[in-house]
PAZA-298391 format. One record per residue (C-alpha): residue number from 1; x, y, z. Coordinates in steps of 0.001 Angstrom, whole numbers. Last residue first. Example, Ala and Ser with C-alpha at 12.3 -4.5 7.8 and 13.67 -1.06 7.14 Angstrom:
% PAZA-298391
    i       xx       yy       zz
    2    13670    -1060     7140
    1    12300    -4500     7800
This chain:
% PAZA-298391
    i       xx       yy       zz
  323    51440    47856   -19780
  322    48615    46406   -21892
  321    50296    43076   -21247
  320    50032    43166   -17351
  319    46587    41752   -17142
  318    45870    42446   -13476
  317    45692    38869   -11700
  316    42532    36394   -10686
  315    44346    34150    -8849
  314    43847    30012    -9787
  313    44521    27134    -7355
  312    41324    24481    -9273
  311    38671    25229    -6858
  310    39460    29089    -7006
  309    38852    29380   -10520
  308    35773    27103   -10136
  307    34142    29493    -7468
  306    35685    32329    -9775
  305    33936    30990   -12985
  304    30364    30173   -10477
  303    30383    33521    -8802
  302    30622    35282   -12949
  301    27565    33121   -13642
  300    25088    33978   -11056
  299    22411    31639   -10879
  298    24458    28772   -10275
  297    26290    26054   -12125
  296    25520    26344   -15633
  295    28163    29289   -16723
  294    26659    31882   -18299
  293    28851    33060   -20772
  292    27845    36009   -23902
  291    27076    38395   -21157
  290    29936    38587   -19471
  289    32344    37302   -18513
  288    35213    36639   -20980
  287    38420    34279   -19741
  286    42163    35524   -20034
  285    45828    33429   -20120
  284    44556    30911   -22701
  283    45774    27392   -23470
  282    46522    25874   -19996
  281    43798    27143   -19337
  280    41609    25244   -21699
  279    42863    22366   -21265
  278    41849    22113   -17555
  277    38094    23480   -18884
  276    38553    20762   -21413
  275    39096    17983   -18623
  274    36395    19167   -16511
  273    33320    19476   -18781
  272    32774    23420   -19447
  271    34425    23637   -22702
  270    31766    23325   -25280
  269    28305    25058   -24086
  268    29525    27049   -21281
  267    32785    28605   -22518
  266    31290    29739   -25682
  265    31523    33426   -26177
  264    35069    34391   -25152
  263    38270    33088   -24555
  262    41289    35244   -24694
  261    45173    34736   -25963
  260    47408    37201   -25101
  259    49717    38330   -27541
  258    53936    38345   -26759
  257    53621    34687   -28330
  256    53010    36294   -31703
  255    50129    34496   -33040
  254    50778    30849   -34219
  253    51012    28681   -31036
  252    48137    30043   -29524
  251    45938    30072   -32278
  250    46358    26291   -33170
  249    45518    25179   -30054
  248    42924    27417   -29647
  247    41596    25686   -32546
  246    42174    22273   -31580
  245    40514    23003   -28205
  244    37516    23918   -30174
  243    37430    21422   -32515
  242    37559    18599   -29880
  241    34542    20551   -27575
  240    32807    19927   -31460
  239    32128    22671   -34129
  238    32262    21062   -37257
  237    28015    19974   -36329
  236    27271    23481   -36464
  235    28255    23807   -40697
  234    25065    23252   -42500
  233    22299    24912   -40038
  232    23819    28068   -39903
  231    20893    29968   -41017
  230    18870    27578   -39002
  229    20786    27799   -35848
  228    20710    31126   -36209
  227    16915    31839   -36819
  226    16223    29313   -33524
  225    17964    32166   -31486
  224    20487    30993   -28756
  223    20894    27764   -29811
  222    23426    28362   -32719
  221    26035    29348   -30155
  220    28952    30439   -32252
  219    33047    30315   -30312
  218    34586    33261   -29594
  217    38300    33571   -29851
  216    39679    37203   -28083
  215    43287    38168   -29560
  214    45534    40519   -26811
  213    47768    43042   -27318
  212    47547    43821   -31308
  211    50169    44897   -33126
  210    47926    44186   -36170
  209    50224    42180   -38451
  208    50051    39023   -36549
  207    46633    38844   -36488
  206    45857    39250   -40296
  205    48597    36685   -40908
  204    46754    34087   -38408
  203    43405    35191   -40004
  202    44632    34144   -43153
  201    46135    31061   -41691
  200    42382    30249   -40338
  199    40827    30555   -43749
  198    42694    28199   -45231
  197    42257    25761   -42805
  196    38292    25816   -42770
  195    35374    28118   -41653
  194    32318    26970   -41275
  193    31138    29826   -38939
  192    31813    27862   -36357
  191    34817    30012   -34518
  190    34148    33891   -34414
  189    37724    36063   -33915
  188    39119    38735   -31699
  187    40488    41813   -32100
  186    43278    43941   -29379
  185    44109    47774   -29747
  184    46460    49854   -27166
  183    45670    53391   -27646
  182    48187    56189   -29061
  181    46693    57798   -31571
  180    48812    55800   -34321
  179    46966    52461   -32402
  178    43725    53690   -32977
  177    43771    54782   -36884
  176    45151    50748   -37332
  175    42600    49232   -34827
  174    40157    51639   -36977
  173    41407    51279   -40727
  172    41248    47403   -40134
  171    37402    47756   -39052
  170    36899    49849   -41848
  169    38698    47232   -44109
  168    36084    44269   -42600
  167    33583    46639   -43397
  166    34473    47343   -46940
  165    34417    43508   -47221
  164    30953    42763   -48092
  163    27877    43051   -45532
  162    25890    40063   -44468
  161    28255    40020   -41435
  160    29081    36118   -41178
  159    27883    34914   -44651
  158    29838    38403   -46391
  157    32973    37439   -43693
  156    33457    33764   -45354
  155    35979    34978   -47901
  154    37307    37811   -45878
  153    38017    35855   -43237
  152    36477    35740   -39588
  151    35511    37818   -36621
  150    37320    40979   -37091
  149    36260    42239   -33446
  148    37114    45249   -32686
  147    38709    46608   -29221
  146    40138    50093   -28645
  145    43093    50295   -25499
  144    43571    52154   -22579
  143    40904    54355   -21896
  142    41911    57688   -20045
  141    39512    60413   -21005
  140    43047    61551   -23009
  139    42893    58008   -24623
  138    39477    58839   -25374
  137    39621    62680   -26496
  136    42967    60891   -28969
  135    40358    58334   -30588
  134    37529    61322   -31350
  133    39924    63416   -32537
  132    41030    60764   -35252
  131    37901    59912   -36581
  130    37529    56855   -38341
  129    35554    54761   -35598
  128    33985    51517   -35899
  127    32253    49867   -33439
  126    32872    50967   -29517
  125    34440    48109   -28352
  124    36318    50171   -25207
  123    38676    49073   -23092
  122    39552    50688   -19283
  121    42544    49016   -17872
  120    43209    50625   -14217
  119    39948    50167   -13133
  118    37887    51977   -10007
  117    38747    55485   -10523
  116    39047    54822   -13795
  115    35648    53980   -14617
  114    34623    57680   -14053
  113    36939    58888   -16512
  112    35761    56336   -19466
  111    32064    57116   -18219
  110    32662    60938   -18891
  109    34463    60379   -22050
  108    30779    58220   -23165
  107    28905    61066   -21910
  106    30476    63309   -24010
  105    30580    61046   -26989
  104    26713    60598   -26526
  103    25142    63337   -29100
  102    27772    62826   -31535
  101    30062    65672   -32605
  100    32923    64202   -31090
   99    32750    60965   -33611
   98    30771    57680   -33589
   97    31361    55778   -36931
   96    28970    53233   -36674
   95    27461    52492   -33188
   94    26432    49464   -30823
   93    28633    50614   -27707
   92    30614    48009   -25358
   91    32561    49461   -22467
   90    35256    46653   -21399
   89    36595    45850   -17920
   88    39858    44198   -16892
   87    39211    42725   -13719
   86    41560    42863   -10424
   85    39088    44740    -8259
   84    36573    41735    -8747
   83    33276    41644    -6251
   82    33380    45326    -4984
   81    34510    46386    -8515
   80    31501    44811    -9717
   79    29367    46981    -7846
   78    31217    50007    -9012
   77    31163    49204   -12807
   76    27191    48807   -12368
   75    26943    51870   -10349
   74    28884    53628   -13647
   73    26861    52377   -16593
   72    23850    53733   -14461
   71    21539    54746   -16873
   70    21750    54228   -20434
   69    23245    55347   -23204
   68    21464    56804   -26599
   67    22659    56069   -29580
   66    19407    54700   -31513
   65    16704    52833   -28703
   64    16884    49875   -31387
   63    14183    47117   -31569
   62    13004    43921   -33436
   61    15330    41363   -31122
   60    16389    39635   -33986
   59    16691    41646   -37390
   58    17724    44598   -34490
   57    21024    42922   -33922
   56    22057    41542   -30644
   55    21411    38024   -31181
   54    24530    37848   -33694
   53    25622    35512   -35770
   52    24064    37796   -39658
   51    25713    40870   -38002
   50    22725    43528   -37784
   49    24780    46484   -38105
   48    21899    48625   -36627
   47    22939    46834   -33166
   46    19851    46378   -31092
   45    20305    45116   -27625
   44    20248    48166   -25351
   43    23418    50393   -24990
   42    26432    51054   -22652
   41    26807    47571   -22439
   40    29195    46392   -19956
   39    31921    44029   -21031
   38    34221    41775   -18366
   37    37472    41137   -18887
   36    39645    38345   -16969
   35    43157    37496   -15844
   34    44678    34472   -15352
   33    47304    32557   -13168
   32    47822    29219   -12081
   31    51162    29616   -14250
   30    52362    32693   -15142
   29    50745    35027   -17246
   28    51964    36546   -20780
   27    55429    33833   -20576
   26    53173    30840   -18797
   25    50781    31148   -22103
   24    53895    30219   -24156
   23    54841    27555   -21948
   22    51504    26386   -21944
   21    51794    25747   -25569
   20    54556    23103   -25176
   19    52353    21067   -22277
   18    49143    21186   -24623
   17    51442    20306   -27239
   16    51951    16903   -25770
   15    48616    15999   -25288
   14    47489    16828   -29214
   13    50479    14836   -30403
   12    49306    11673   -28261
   11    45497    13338   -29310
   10    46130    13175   -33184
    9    43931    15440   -34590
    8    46537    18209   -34002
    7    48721    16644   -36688
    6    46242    18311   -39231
    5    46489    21762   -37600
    4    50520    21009   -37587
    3    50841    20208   -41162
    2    48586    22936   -42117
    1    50628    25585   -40509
């Protein structure tokens, strides 16, 4: 694995894998296809986990309305069905450890049910979650797989989280609790943390392990809160357009070729000139609306991806791998 990340500097050897990894990415979708997720919070910005990368957390937006979820969840899902019927979409809840005795899981089964009368794959990143009724009432509700994020190694995952590595177990504990109940589970990782080689395989073996259906790769944007560019201040310049081609690169061709590949936070700042957003499909089978993207073009960011989608021959498609 380090013989090939290194070799991936070299852009003759660079441009030729990009033809031998599509291959791969041709087997989950074919060709001038891809499929794409889109999140809907179910909660306003302020996570109590208070990840050290994230804008989310209550350390920077100052506020949490607790577990309560908001209003109209479901006319949102609705209008976006009208736009893109062939999404994946993904309920996203800022909790720790919700069970059946919380105040919201009822309204969170009734969402799940209502969202499948629009959606056939219904995801849910819904933090972690060690109870085992809880995870069968959702895949009875009808959701179809359980997403969490592992974000990086264990060595850097302390500088990432600001918590030590009993939550990087818990979050284990829950794709692994999830999957023995029956639900699909995918993960994703955080690129620009400062991470190096080393810490890449480990998160290739980690990967590989899970029997995971699709891996997401975000990419850090230290300019959306001046406190996270700061705290990060040492290690932004590593992450480069180059870098994060390299790095999909990489992921793609060492995670079980059966696993998607997704793109997430960072679309718009590194990969949006022409060439790399080319690349960039020929790496990954699924793009991330959402919140975390807003493509430049446009006030309306998910118009602009399927404007360019459609300027460049792509279908949106159903992603068949959770089948």
């Amino acid at each position: 694995m380090r013989a090939y990340w290194d070799a991936l500097s070299d852009s003759n050897f660079y441009r030729g894998e990009i033809e031998n990894i599509n291959q791969i990415r041709d087997g989950i979708l074919r060709n001038s296809r891809v499929a794409v997720r889109k999140t809907f919070g179910l909660n306003k910005p302020g996570c109590s986990v208070n990840c050290n990368y994230c804008t989310l957390g209550t350390q920077y937006v100052g506020s949490w309305n607790g577990n309560r979820i908001l209003d109209g969840v479901e006319a949102s899902i609705s209008e976006f069905y009208e736009l893109l019927p062939n999404a994946n979409i993904e309920l996203v809840g800022y909790w720790h450890g919700i069970n059946n005795q919380s105040p919201e899981f009822e309204r969170l089964l009734d969402i799940v049910r209502n969202s499948k009368d629009y959606y056939q794959v219904v995801g849910g990143d819904l933090g972690i979650i060690l109870d085992e009724v809880a995870l069968n009432d959702l895949r009875e509700a009808g959701l179809t797989y359980l997403h969490n994020n592992l974000e990086t190694s264990q060595r850097l995952y302390p500088r990432a989280i600001g918590r030590d590595a009993e939550r990087f177990e818990q979050k284990i504990e829950t794709l692994q609790l999830a999957n023995a109940c029956g639900l699909r589970i995918t993960s994703g990782v955080l690129i620009g943390l400062g991470e190096n080689i080393e810490d890449m395989i480990e998160q290739v073996y980690t990967l590989q392990e899970l029997p995971l259906r699709r891996v997401a790769v975000n990419f850090m944007d230290y300019e959306t809160d001046p406190r996270i560019g700061e705290r990060f201040r040492d290690v932004r310049e590593q992450l480069t357009p180059e870098y994060a081609l390299r790095v999909l690169a990489f992921l793609r061709r060492f995670i079980d070729p059966d696993q998607s590949l997704m793109v997430g936070c960072g679309v718009s700042r590194y990969l949006y000139d022409e060439q790399n957003f080319l690349d960039l499909l020929n790496l990954v089978d699924t793009i991330h609306i959402g919140s975390f993207i807003n493509l430049r073009e446009g006030s309306n960011p998910i118009e602009s991806l399927l404007s360019r989608l459609n300027e460049l021959g792509y279908d949106v498609v159903q992603p068949r791998y959770f089948e």
